[in-house]
PQR file of N, CA, C, O and H, with PARSE charges and radii, in Angstrom:
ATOM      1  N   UNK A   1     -76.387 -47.828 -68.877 -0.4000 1.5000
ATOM      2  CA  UNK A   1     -76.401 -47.762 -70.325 -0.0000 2.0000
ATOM      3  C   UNK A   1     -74.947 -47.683 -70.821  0.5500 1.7000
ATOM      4  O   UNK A   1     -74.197 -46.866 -70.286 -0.5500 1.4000
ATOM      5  N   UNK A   2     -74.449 -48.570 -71.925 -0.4000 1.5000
ATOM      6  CA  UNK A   2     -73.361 -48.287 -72.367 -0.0000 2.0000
ATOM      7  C   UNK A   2     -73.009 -47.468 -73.294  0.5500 1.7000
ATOM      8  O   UNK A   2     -73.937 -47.287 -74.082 -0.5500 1.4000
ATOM      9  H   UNK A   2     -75.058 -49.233 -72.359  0.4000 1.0000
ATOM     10  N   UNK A   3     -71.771 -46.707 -73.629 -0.4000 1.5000
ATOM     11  CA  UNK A   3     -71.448 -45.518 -74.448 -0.0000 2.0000
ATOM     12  C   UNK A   3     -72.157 -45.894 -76.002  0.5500 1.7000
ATOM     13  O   UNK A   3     -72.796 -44.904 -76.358 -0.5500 1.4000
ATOM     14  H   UNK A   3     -71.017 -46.855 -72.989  0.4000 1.0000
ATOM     15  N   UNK A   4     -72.230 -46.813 -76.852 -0.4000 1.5000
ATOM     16  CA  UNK A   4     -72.605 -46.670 -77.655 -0.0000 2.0000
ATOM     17  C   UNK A   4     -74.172 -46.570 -77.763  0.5500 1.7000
ATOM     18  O   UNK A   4     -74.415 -45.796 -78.689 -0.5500 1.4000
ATOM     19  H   UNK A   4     -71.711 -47.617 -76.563  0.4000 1.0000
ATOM     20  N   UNK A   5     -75.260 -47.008 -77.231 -0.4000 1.5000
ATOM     21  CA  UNK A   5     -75.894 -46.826 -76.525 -0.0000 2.0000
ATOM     22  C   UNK A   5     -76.731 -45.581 -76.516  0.5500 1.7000
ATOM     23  O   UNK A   5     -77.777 -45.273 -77.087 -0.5500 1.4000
ATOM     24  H   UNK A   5     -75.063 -47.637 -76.479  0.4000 1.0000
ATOM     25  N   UNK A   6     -75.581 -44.699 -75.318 -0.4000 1.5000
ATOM     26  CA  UNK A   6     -75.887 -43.315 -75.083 -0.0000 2.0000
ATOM     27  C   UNK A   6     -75.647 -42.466 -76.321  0.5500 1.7000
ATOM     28  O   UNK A   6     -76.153 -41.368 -76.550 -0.5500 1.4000
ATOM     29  H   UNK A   6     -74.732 -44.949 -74.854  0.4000 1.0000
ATOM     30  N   UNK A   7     -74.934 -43.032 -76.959 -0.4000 1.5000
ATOM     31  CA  UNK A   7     -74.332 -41.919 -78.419 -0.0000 2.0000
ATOM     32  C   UNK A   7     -75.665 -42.110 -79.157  0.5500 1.7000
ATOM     33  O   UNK A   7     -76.410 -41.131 -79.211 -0.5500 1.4000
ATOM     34  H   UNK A   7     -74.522 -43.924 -76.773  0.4000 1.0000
ATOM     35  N   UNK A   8     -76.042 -43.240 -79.719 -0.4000 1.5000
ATOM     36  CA  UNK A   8     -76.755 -43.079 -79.756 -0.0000 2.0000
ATOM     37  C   UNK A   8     -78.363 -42.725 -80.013  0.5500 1.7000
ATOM     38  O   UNK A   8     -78.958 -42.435 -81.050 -0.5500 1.4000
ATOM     39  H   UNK A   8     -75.437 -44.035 -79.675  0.4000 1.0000
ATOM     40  N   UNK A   9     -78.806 -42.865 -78.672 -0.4000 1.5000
ATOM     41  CA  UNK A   9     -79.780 -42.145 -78.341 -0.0000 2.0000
ATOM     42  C   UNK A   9     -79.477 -40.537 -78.256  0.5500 1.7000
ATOM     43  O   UNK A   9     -80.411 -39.777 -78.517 -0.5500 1.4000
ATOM     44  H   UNK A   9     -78.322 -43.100 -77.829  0.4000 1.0000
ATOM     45  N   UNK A  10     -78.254 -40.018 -77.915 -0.4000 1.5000
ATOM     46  CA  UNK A  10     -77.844 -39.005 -78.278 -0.0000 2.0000
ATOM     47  C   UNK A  10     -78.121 -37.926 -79.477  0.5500 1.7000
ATOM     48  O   UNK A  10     -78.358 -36.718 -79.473 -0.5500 1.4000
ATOM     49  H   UNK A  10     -77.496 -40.635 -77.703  0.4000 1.0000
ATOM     50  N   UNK A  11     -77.966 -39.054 -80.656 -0.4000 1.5000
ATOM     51  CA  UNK A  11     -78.101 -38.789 -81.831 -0.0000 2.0000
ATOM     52  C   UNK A  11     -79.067 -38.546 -82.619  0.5500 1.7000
ATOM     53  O   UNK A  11     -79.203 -37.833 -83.613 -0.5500 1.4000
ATOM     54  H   UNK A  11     -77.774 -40.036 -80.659  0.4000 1.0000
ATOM     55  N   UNK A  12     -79.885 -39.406 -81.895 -0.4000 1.5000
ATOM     56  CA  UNK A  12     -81.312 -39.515 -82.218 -0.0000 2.0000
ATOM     57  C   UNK A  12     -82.043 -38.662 -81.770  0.5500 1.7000
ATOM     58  O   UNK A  12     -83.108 -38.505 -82.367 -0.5500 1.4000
ATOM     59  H   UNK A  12     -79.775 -39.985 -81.087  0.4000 1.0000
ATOM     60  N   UNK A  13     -81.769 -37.830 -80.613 -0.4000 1.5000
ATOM     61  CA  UNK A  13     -82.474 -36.647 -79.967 -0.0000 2.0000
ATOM     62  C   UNK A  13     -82.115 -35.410 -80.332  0.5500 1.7000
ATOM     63  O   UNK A  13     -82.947 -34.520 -80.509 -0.5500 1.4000
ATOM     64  H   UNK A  13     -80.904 -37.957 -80.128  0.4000 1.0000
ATOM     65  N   UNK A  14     -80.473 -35.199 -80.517 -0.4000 1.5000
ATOM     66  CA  UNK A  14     -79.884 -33.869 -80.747 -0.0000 2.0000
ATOM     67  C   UNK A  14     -81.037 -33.143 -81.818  0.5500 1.7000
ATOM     68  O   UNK A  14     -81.884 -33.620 -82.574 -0.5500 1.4000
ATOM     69  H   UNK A  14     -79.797 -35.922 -80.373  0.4000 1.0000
ATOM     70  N   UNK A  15     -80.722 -32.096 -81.560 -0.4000 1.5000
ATOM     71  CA  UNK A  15     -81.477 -30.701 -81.585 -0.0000 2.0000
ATOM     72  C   UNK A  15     -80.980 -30.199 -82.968  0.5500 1.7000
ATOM     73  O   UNK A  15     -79.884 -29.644 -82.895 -0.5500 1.4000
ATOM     74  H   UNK A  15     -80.034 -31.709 -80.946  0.4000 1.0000
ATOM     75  N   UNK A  16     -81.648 -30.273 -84.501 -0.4000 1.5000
ATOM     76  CA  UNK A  16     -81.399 -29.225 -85.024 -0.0000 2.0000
ATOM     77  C   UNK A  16     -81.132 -27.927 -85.528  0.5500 1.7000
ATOM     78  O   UNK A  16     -82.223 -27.361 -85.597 -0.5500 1.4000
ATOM     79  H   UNK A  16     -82.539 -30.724 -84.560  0.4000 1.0000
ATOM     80  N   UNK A  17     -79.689 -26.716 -86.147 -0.4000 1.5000
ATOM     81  CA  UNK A  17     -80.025 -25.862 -85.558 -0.0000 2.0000
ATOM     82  C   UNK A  17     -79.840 -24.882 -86.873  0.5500 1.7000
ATOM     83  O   UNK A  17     -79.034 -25.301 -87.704 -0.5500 1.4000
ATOM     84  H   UNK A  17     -78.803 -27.176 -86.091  0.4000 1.0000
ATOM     85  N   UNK A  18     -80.247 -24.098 -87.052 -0.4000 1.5000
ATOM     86  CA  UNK A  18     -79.928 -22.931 -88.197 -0.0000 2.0000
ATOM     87  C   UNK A  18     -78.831 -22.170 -88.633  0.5500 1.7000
ATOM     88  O   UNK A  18     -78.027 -22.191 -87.702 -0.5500 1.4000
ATOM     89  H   UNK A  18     -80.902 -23.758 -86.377  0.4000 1.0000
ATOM     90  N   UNK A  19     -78.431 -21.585 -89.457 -0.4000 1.5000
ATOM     91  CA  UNK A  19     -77.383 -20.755 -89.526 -0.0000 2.0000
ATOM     92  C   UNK A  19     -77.028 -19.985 -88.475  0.5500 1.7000
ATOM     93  O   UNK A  19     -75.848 -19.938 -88.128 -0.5500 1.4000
ATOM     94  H   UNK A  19     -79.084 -21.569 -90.213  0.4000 1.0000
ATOM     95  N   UNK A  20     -77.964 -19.306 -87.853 -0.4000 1.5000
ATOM     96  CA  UNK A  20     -77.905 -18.351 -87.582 -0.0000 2.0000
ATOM     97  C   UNK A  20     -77.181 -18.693 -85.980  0.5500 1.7000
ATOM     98  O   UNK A  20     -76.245 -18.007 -85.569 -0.5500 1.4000
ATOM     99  H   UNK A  20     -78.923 -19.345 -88.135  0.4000 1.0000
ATOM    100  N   UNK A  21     -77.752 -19.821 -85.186 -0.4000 1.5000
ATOM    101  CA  UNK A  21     -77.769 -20.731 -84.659 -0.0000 2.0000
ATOM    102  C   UNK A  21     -76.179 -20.818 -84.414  0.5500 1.7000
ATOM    103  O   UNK A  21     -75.454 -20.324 -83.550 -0.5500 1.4000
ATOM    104  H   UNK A  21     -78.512 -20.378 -85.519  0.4000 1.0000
ATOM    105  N   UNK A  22     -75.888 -21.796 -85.722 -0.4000 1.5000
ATOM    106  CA  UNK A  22     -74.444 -22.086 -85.456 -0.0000 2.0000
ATOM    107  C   UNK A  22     -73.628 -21.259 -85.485  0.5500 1.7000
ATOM    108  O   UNK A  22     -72.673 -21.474 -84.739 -0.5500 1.4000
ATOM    109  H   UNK A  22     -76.477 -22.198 -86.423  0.4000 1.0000
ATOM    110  N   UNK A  23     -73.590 -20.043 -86.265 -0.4000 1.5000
ATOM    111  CA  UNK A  23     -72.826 -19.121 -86.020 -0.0000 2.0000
ATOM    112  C   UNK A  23     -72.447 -18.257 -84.551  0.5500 1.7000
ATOM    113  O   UNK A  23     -71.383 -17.677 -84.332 -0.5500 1.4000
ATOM    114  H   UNK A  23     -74.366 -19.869 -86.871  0.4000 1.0000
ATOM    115  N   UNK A  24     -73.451 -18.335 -83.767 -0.4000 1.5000
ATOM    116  CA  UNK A  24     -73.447 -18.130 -82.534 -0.0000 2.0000
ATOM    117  C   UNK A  24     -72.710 -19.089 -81.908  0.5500 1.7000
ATOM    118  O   UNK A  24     -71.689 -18.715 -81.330 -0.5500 1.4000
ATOM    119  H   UNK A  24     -74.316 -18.805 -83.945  0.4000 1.0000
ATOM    120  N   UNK A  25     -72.950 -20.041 -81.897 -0.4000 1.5000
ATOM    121  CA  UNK A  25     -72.356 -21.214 -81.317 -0.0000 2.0000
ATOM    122  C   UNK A  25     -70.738 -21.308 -81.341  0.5500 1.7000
ATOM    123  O   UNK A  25     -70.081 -21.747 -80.397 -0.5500 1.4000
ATOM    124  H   UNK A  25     -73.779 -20.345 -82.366  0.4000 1.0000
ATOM    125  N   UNK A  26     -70.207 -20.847 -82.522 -0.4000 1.5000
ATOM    126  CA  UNK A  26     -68.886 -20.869 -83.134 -0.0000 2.0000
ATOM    127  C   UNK A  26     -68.243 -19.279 -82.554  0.5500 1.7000
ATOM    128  O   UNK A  26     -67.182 -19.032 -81.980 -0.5500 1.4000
ATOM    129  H   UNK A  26     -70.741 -20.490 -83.289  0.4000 1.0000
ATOM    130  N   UNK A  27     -69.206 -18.505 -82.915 -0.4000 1.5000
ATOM    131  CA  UNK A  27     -68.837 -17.090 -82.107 -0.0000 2.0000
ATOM    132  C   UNK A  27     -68.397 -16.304 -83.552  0.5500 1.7000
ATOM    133  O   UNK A  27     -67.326 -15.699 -83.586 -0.5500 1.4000
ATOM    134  H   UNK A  27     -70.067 -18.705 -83.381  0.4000 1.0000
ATOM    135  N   UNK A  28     -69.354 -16.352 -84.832 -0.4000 1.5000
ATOM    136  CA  UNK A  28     -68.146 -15.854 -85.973 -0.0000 2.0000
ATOM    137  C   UNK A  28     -69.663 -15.395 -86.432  0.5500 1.7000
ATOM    138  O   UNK A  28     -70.739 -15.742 -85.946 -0.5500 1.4000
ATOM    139  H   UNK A  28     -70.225 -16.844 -84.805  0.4000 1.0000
ATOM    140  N   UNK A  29     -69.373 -14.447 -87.594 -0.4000 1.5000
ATOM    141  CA  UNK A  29     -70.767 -13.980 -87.910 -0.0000 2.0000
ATOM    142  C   UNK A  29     -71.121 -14.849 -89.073  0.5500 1.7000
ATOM    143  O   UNK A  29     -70.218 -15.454 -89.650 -0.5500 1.4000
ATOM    144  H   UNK A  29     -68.498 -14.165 -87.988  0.4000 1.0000
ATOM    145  N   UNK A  30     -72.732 -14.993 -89.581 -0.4000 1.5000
ATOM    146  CA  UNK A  30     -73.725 -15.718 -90.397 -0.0000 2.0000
ATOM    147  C   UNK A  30     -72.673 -16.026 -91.875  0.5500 1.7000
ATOM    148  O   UNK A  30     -72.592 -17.010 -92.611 -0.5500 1.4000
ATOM    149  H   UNK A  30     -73.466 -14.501 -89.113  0.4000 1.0000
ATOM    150  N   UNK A  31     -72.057 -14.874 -91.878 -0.4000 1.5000
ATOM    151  CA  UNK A  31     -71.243 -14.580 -93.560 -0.0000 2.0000
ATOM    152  C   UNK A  31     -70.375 -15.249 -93.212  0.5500 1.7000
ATOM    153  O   UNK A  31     -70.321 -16.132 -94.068 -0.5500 1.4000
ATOM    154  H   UNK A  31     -72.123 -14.074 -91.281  0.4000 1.0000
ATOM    155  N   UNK A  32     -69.488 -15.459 -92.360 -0.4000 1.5000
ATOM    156  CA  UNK A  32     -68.209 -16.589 -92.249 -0.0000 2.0000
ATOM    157  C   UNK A  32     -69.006 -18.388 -92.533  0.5500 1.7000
ATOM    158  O   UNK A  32     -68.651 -19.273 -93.312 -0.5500 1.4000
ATOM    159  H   UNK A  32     -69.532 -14.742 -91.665  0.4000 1.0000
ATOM    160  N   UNK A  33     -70.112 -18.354 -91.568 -0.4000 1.5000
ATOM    161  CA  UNK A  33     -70.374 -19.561 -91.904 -0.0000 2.0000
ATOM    162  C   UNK A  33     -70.472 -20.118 -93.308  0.5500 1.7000
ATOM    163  O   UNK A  33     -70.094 -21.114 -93.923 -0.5500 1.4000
ATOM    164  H   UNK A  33     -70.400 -17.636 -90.935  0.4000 1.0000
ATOM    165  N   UNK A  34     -71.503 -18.445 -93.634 -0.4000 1.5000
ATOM    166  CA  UNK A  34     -72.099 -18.832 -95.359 -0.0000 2.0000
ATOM    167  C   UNK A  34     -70.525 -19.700 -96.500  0.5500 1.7000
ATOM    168  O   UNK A  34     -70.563 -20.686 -97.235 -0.5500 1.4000
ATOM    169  H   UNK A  34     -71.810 -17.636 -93.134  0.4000 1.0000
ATOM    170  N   UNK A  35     -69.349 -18.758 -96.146 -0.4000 1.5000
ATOM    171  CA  UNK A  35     -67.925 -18.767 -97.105 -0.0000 2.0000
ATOM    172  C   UNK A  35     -67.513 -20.592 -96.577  0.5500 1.7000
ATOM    173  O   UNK A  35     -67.231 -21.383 -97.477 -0.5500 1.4000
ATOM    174  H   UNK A  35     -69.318 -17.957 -95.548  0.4000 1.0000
ATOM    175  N   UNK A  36     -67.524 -21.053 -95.189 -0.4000 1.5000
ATOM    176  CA  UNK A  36     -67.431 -22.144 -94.882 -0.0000 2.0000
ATOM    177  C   UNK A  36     -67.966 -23.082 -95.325  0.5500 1.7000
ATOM    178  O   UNK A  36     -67.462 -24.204 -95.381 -0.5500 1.4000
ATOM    179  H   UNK A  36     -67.753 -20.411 -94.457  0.4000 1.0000
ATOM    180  N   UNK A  37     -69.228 -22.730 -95.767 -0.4000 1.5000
ATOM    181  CA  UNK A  37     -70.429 -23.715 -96.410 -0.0000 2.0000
ATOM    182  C   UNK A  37     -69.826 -23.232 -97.891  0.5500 1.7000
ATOM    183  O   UNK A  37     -69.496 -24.212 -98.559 -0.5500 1.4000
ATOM    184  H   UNK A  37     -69.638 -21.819 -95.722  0.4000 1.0000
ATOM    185  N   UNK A  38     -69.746 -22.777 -98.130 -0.4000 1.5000
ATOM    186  CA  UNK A  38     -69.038 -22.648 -99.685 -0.0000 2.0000
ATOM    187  C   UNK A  38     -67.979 -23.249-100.057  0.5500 1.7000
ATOM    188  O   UNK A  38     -68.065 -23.709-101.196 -0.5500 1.4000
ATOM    189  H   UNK A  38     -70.014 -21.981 -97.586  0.4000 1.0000
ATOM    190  N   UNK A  39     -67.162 -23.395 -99.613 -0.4000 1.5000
ATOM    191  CA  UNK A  39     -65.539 -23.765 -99.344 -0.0000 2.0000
ATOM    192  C   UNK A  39     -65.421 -25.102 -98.598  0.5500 1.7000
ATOM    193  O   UNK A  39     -64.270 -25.522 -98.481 -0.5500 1.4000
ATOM    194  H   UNK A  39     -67.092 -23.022 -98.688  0.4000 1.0000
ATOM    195  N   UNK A  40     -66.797 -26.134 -97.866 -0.4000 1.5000
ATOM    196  CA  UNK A  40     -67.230 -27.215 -97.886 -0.0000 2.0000
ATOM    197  C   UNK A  40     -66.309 -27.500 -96.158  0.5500 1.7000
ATOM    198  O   UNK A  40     -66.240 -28.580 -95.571 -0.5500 1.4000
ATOM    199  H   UNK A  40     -67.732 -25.792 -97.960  0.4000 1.0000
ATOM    200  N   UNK A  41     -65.843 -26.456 -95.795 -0.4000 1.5000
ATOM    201  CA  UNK A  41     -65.327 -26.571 -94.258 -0.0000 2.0000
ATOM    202  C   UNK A  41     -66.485 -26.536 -93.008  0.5500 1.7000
ATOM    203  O   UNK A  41     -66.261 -26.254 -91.831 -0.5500 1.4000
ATOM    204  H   UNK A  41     -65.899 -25.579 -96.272  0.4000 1.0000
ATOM    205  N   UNK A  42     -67.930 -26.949 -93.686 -0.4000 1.5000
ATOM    206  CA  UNK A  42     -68.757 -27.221 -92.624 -0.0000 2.0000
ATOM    207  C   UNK A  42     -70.036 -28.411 -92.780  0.5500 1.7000
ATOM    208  O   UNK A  42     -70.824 -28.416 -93.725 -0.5500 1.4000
ATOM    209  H   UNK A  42     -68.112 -27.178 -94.642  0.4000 1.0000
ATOM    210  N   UNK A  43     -70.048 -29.139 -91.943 -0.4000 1.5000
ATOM    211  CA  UNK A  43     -71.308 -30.299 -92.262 -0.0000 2.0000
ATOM    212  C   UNK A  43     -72.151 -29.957 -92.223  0.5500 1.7000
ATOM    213  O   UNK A  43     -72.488 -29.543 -91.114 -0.5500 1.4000
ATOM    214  H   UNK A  43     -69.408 -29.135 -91.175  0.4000 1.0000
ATOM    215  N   UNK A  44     -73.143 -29.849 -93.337 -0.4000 1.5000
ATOM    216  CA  UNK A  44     -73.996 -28.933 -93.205 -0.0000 2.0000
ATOM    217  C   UNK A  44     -75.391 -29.691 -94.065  0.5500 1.7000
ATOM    218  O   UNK A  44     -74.972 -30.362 -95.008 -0.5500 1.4000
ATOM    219  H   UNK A  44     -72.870 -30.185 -94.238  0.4000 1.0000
ATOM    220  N   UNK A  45     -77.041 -29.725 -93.930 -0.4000 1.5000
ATOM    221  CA  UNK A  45     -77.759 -30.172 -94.502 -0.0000 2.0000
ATOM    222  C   UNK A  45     -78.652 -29.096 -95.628  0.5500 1.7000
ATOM    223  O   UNK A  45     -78.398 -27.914 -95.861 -0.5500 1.4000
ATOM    224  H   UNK A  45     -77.382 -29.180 -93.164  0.4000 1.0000
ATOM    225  N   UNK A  46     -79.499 -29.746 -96.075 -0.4000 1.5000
ATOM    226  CA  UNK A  46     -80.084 -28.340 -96.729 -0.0000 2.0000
ATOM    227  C   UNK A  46     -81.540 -28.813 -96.527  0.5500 1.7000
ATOM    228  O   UNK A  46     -81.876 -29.911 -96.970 -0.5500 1.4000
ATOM    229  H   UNK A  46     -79.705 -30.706 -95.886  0.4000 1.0000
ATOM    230  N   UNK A  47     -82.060 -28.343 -96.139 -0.4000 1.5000
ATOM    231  CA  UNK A  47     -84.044 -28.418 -96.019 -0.0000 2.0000
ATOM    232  C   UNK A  47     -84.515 -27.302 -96.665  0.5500 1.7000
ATOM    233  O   UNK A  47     -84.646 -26.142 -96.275 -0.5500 1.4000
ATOM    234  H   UNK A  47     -81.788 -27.450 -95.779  0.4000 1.0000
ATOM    235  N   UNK A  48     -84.789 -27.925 -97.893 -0.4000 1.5000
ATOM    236  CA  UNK A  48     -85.549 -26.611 -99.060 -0.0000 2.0000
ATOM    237  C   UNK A  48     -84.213 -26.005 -98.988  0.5500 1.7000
ATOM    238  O   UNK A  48     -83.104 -26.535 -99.045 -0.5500 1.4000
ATOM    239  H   UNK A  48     -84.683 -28.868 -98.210  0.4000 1.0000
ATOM    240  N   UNK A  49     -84.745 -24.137 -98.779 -0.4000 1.5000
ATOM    241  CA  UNK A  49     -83.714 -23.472 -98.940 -0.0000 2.0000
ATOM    242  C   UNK A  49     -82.775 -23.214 -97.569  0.5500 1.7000
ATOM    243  O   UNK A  49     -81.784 -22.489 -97.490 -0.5500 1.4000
ATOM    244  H   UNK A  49     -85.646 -23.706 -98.733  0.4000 1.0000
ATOM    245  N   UNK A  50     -83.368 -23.997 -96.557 -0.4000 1.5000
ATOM    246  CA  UNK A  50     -82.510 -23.406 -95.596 -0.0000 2.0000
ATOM    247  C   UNK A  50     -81.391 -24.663 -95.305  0.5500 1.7000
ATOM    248  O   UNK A  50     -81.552 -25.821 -95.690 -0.5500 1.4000
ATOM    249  H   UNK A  50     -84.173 -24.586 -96.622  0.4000 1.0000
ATOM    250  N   UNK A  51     -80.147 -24.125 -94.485 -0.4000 1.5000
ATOM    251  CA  UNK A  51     -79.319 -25.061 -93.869 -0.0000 2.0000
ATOM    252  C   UNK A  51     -79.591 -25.369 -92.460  0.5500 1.7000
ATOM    253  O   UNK A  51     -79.942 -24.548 -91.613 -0.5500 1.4000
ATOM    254  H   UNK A  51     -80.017 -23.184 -94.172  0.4000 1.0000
ATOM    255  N   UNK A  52     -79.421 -26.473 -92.304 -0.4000 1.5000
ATOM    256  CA  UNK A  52     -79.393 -27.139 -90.771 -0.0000 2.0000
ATOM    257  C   UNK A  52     -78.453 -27.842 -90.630  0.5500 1.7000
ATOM    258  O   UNK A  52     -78.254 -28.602 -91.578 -0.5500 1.4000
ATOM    259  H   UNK A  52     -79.136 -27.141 -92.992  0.4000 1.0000
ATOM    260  N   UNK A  53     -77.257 -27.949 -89.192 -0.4000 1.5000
ATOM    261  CA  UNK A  53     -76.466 -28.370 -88.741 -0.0000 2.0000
ATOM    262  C   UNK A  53     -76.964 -29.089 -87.700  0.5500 1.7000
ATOM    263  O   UNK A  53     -78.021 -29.029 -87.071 -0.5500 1.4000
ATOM    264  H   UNK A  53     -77.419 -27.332 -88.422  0.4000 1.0000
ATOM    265  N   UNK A  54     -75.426 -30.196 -87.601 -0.4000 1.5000
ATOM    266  CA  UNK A  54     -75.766 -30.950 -85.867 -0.0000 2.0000
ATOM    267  C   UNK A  54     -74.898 -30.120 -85.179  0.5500 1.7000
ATOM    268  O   UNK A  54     -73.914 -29.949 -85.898 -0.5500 1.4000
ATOM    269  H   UNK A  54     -74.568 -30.245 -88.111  0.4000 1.0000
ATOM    270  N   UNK A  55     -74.830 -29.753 -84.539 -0.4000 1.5000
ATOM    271  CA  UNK A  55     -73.752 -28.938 -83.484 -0.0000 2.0000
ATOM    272  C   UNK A  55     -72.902 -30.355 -83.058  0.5500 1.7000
ATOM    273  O   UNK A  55     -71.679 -30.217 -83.077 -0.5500 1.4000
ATOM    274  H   UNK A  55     -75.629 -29.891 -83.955  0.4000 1.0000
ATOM    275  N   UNK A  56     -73.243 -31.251 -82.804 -0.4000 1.5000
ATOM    276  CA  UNK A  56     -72.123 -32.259 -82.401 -0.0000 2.0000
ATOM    277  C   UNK A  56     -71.175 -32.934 -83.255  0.5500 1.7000
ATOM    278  O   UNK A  56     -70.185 -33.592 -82.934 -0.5500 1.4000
ATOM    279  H   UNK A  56     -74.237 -31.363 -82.788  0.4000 1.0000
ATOM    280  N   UNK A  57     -71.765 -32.590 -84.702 -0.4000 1.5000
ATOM    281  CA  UNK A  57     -70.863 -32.976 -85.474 -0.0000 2.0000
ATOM    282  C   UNK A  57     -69.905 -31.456 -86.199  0.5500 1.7000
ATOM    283  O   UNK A  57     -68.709 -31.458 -86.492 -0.5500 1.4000
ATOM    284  H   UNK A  57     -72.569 -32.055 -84.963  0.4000 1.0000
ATOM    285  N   UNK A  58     -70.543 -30.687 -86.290 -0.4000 1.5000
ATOM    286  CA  UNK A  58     -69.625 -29.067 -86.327 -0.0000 2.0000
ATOM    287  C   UNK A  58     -68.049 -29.445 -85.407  0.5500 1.7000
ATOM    288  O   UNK A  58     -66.900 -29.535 -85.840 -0.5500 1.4000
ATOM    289  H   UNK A  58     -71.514 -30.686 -86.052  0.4000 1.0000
ATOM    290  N   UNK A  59     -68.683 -29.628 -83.774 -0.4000 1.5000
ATOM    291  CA  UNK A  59     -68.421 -29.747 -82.894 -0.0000 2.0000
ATOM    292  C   UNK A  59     -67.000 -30.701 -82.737  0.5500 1.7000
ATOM    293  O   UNK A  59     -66.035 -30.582 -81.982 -0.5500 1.4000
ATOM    294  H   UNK A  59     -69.616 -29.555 -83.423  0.4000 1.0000
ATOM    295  N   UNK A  60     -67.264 -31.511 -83.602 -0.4000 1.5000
ATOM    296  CA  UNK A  60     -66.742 -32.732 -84.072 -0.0000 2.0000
ATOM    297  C   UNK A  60     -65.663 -32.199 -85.022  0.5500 1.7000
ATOM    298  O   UNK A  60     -64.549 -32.160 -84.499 -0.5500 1.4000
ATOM    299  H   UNK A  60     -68.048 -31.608 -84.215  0.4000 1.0000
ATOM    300  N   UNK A  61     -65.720 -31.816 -86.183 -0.4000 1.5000
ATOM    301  CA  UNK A  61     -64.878 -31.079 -87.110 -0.0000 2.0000
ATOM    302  C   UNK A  61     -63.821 -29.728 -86.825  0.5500 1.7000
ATOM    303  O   UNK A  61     -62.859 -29.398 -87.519 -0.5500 1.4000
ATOM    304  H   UNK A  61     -66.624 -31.848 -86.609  0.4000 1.0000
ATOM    305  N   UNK A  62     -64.323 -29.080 -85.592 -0.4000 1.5000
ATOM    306  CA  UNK A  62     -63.492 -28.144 -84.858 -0.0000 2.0000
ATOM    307  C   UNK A  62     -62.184 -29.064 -84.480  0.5500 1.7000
ATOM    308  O   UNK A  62     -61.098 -28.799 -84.995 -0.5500 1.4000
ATOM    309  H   UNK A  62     -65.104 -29.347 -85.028  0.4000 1.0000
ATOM    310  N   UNK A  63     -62.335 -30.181 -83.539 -0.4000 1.5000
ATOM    311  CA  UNK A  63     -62.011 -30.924 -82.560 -0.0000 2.0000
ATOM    312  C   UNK A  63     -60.568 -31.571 -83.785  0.5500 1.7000
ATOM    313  O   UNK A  63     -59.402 -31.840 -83.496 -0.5500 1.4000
ATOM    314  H   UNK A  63     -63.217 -30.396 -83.121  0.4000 1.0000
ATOM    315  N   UNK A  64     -61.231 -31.636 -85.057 -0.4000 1.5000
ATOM    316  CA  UNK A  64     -60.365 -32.762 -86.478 -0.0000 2.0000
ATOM    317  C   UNK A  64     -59.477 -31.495 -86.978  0.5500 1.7000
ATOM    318  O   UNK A  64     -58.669 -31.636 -87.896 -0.5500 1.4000
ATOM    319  H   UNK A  64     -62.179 -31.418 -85.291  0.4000 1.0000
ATOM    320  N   UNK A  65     -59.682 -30.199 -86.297 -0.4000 1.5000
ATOM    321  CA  UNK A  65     -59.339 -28.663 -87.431 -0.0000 2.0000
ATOM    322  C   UNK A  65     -59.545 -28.537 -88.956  0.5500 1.7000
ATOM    323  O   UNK A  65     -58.942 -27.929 -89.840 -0.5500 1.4000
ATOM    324  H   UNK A  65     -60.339 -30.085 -85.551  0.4000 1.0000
ATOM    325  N   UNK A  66     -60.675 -29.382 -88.927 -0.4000 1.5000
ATOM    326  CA  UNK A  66     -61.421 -29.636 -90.577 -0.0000 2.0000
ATOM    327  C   UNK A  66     -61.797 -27.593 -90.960  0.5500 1.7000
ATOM    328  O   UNK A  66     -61.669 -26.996 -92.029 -0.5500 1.4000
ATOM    329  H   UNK A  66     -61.165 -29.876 -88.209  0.4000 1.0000
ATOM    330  N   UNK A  67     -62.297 -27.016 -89.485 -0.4000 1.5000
ATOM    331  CA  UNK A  67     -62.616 -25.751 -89.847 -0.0000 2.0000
ATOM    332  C   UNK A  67     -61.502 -24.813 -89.973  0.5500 1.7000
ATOM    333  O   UNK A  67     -60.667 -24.994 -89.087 -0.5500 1.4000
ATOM    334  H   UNK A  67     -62.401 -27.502 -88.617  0.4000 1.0000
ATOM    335  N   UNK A  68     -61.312 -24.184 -90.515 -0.4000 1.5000
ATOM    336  CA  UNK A  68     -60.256 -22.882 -90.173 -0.0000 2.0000
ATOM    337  C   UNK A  68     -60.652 -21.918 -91.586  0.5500 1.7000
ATOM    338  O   UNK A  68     -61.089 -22.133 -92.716 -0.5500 1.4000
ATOM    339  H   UNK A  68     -61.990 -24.036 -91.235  0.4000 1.0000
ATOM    340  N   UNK A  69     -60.169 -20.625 -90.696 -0.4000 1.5000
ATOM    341  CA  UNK A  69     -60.137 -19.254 -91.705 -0.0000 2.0000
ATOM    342  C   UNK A  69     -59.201 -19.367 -92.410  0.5500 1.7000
ATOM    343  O   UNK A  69     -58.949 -18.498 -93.245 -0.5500 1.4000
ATOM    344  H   UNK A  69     -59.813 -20.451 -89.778  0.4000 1.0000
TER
END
């Protein structure tokens, strides 16, 4: 299979994940994310009232230093 391909199908499978979720992931607590999502330093969706992230694209924005305190 070639890389674009694998991306993807990648993409198409990745795992949606919650606040609560990504904040773990990042290692920072729920309220940092919340100020990030405020301040527009995170990709972020909205379903109803809740947020859902891709972790590969978070992941992605770390990598650009799109995030910082």
């Amino acid at each position: 299979m070639n890389r674009e391909v694998e991306s993807a199908v990648q993409e198409a499978t990745e795992k949606w994940v919650n606040l609560e979720d990504i904040a773990e992931h990042l290692s920072v607590s729920p309220d940092t994310v919340r100020t990030w999502i405020k301040n527009g330093k995170l990709p972020v969706y909205r379903a109803g009232k809740r947020y859902k992230f891709k972790i590969s694209e978070v992941d992605e924005w770390l990598r650009e230093g799109r995030i910082s305190e």
